[in-house]
C-alpha positions in Angstrom: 242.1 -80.3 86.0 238.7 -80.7 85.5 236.0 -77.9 83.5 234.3 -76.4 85.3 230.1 -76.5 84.4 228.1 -73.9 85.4 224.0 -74.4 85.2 222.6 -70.9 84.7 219.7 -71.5 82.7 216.5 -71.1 85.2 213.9 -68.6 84.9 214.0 -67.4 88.5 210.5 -67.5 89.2 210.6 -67.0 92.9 213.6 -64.7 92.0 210.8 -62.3 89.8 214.1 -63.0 87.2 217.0 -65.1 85.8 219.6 -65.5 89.2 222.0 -65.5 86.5 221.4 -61.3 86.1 221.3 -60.5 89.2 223.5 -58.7 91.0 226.0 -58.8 94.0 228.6 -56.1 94.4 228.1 -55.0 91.5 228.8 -58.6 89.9 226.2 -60.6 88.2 225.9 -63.9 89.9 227.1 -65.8 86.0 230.2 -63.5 86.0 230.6 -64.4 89.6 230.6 -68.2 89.7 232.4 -68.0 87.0 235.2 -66.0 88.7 234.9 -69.0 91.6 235.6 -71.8 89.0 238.6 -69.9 87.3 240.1 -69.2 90.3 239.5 -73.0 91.9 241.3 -73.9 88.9 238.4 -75.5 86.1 239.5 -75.1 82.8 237.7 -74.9 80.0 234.4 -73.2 81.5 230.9 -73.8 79.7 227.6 -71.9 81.2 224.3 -73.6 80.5 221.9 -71.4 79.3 218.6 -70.8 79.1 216.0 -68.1 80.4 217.1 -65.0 79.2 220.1 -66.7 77.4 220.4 -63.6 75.1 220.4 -61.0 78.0 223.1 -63.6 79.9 225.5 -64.1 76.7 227.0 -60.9 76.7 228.2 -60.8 80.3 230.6 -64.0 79.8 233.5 -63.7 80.1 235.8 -64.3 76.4 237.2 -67.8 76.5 234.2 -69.0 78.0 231.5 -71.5 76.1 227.8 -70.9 76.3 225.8 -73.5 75.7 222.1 -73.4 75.1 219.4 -75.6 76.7 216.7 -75.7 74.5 214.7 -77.7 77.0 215.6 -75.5 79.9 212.3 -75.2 81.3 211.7 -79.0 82.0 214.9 -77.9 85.1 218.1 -78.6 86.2 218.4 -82.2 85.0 218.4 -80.5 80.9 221.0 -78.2 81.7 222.8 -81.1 83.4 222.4 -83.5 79.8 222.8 -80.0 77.7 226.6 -79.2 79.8 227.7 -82.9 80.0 226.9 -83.5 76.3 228.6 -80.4 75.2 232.2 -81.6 77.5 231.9 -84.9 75.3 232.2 -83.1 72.1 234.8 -81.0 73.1 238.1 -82.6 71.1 240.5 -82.6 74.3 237.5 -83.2 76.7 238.1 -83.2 80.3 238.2 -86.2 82.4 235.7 -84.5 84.9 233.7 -81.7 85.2 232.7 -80.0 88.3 229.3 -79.0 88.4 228.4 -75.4 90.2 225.4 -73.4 90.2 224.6 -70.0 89.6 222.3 -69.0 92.6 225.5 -69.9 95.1 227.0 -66.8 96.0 229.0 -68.0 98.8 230.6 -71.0 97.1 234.2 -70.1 97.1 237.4 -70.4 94.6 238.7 -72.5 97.7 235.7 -74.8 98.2 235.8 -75.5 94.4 239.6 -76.0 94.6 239.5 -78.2 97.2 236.9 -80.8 95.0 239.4 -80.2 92.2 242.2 -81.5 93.8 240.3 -84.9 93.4 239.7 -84.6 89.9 239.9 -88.0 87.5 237.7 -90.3 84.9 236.3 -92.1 87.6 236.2 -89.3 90.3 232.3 -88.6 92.3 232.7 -85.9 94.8 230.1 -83.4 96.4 231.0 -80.7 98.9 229.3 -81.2 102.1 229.1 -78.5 104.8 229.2 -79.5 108.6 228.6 -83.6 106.9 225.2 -82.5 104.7 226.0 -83.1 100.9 225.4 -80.3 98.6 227.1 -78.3 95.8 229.5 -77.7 94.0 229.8 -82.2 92.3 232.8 -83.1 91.0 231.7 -85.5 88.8 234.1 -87.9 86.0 233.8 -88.6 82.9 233.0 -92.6 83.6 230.0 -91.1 85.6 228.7 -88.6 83.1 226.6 -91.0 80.9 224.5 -92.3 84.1 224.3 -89.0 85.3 223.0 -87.7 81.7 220.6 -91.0 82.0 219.1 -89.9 85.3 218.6 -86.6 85.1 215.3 -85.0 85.1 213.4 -82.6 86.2 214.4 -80.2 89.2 216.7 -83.5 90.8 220.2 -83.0 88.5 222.4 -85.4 89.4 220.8 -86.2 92.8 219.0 -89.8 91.6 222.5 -90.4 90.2 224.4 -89.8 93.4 222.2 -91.1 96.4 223.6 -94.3 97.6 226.3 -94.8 95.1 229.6 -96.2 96.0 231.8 -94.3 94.5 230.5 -90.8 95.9 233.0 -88.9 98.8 231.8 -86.3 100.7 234.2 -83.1 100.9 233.6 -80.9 104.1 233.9 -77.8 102.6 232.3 -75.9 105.3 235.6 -74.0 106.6 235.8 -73.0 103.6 232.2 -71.8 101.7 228.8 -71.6 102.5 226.2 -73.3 100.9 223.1 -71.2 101.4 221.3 -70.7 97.7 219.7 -67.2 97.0 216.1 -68.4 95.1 214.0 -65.2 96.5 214.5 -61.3 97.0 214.2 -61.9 100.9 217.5 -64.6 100.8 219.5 -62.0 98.8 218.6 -59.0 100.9 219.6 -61.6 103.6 222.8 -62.7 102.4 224.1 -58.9 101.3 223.3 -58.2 104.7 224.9 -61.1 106.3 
């Protein structure tokens, strides 16, 4: 079983506000992927933090781990070192993590089940919908200190990922769908939808 990683920690700029407050049926969107990696079966959970981390801490969930990125701001590839370095501490660590995101709304418990059921050390799967690769990674731990090395900026694990041989795709796109929510006009769009 692997943990499941969520990045939350952006400012939402083009959001006018952390996507991790924001809500959707009355759910924020942290509570919410969350949820999706609980129910796909990830265990333990850990939420990267960072904009608004104090605002975002009280709506976790109890038995889950925040974990603060302190260099939030430089993007997705801190909260991507911050998560992965926090699984390695753990003292029964996982042997992969699968990597979510906050501002996927229609990322489903079945989607991230379906990744899961890959799960091991050397394991490096990404959902793909109709054969494009995008979110949620599954990601082992034999990966995670390349993965820590190339991360930067805005790019995650994407440096890490393009062209290796080890990577699957997972056609996940019966099953989810992969649209991000980064602006007011996408979210009036998907609640509409």
């Amino acid at each position: 079983m692997p943990a499941g990683l969520l990045l939350a920690a952006g400012a939402g700029r083009r959001m006018g506000g952390p996507k991790a407050l924001v809500e959707l049926e009355g759910e924020p969107l942290v509570r919410r992927a969350l949820r999706v990696l609980h129910e796909g079966g990830c265990a333990p959970l850990i939420v990267v933090l960072g904009a608004a981390a104090e605002q975002v801490a009280p709506l976790l969930p109890d038995g889950v781990l925040p974990v603060l990125a302190s260099d939030w701001a430089e993007g997705m590839g801190a909260s991507l070192r911050a998560g992965l370095t926090a699984l390695e501490a753990l003292d029964e660590g996982p042997d992969a993590a699968l990597v979510h995101l906050v501002d996927l709304p229609g990322v489903t418990a079945g989607a991230v089940a379906r990744l899961a059921a890959g799960s091991g050390p050397d394991t490096l799967l990404r959902a793909a919908y109709g054969g494009h690769p995008a979110h949620p990674v599954l990601i082992g731990r034999t990966h995670w200190a390349g993965v820590r090395e190339s991360a930067a900026g805005d790019a995650g694990a994407r440096g890490y990922l393009a062209g290796h041989p080890a990577l699957r795709l997972v056609e996940c796109g019966d099953l989810a769908d992969p649209q991000d929510v980064d602006t007011p006009e996408q979210l009036a769009r998907y609640r509409s939808g």
